[in-house]
TORVEX-330585 format. One record per residue (C-alpha): x, z, y; residue number from 1. Coordinates in steps of 0.2 Angstrom, whole numbers, padded with zeros to 4 digits. Layout:
BEGIN
       x       z       y     i
       X       Z       Y   NUM
...
This chain:
BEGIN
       x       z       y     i
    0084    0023    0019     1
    0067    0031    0019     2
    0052    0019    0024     3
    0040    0025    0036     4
    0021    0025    0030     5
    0007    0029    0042     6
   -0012    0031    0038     7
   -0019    0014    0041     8
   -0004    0003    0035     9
   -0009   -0012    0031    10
    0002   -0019    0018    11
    0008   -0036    0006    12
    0014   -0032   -0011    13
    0025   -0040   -0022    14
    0010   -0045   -0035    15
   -0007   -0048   -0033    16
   -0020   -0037   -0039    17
   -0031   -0043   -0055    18
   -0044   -0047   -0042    19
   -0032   -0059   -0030    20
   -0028   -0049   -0018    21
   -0011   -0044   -0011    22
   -0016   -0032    0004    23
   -0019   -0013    0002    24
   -0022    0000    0015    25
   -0014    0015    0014    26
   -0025    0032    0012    27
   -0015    0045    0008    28
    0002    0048    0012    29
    0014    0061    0004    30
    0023    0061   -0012    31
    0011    0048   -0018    32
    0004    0034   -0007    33
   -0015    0031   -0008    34
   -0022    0015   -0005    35
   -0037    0005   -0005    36
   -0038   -0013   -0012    37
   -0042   -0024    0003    38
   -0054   -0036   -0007    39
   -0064   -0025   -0021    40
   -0062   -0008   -0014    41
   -0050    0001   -0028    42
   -0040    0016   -0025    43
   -0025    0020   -0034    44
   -0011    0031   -0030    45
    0006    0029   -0036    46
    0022    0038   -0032    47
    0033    0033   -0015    48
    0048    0026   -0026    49
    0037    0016   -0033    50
    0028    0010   -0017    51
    0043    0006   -0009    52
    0050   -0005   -0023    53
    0033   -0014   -0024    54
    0031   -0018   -0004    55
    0036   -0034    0002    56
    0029   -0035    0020    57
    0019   -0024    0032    58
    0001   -0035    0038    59
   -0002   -0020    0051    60
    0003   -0004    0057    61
   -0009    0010    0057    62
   -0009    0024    0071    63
């Protein structure tokens, strides 16, 4: 089953970022997901397998 990710997602992964926090918004969608650290601001991009696995809830749903 294929997840659907929209720009502005809001969402709780699985373990925290070095800086604390669990919520990212998502960037950039395509074969890699683009988000934004909630808390300190840093962007990484990581493959859609990968995101999937690592998502354990969605805070909000963007447009």
């Amino acid at each position: 089953m294929v997840l659907e990710i929209r720009l502005g997602d809001v969402v709780r992964l699985k373990k925290p970022h070095p800086c604390g926090s669990y919520e990212w918004e998502v960037v950039r969608v395509g074969a890699d997901i683009g988000m934004v650290c909630r808390t300190c601001k840093h962007r990484v991009l990581i493959a859609r397998s990968v995101f999937e696995r690592r998502v354990k809830a969605f805070v909000s749903r963007g447009k």
